[in-house]
NUZAMI-289059 format. One record per residue (C-alpha): residue number from 1; residue in three letters; x negated, y negated, z. Coordinates in nm, 3 decimals, padded with zeros to 5 digits, always signed. Layout:
<NUM, 'ALA', <X, Y, Z>>
...
//
This chain:
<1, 'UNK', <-22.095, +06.139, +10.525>>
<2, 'UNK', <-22.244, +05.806, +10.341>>
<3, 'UNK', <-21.951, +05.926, +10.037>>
<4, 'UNK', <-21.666, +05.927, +10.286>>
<5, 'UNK', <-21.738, +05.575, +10.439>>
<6, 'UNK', <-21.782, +05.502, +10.078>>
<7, 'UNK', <-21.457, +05.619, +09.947>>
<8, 'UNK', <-21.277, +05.467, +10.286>>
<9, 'UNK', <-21.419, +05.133, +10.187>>
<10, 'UNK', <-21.318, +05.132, +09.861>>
<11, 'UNK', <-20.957, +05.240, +09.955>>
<12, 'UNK', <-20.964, +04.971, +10.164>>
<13, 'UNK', <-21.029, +04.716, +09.974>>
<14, 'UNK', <-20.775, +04.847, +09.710>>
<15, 'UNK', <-20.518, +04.833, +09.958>>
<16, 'UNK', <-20.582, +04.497, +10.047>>
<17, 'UNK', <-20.543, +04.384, +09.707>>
<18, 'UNK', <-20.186, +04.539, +09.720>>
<19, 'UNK', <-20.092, +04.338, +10.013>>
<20, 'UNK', <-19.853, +04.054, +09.985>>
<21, 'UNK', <-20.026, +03.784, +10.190>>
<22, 'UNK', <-19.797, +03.483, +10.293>>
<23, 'UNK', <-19.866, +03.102, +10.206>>
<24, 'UNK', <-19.999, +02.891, +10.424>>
<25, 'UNK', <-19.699, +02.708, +10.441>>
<26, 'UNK', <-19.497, +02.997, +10.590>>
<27, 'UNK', <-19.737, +03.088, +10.854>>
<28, 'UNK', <-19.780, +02.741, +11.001>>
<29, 'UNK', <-19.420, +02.722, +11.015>>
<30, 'UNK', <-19.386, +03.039, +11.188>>
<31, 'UNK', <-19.691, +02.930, +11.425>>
<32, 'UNK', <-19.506, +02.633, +11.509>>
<33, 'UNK', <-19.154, +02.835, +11.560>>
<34, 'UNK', <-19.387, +03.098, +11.803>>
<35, 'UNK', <-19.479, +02.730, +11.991>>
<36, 'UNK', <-19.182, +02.575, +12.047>>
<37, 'UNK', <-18.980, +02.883, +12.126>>
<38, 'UNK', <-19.288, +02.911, +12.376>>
<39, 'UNK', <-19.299, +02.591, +12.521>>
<40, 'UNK', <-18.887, +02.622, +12.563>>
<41, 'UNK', <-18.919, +02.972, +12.719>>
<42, 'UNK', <-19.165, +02.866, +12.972>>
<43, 'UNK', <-18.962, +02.563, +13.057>>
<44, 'UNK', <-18.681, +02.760, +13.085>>
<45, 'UNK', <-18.831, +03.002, +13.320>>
<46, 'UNK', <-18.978, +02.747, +13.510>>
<47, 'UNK', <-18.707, +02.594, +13.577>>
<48, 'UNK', <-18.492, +02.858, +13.713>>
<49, 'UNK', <-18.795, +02.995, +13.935>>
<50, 'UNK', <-18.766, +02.630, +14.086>>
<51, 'UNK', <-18.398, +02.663, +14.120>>
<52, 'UNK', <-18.453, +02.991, +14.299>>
<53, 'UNK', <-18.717, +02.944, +14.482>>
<54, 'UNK', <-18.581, +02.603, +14.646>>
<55, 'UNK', <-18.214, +02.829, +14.692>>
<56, 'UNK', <-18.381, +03.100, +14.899>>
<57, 'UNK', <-18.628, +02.906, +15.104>>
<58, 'UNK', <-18.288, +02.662, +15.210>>
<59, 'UNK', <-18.113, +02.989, +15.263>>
<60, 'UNK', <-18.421, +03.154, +15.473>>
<61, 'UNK', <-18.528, +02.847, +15.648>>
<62, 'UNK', <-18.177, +02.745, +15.778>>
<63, 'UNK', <-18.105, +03.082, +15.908>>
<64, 'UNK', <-18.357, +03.096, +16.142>>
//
């Protein structure tokens, strides 16, 4: 049992020396490109949640 977790640790590490990590560079720049595409999204669905929400409650509330 104490072998296998062993061996599995070993592989491990051996495969994480294989791994092609990226700079740091590229994955602030990606952070940032996940934030602002974020930021726009929300805004985006904000903003047309307003739009519909104002559009039915004129519709609804002048009907009755």
């Amino acid at each position: 049992m104490i072998g296998a977790i062993k061996q599995q640790a070993k592989d491990l590490a051996a495969e994480l020396n294989r791994v092609d990590w990226p700079s740091k560079e590229k994955v602030m720049t990606s952070a940032w490109t996940v934030v602002i595409i974020s930021v726009f999204t929300g805004a985006y669905l904000w903003f047309a949640d307003w739009i519909l929400s104002k559009g039915f409650a004129f519709f609804f509330l002048k009907t009755r």
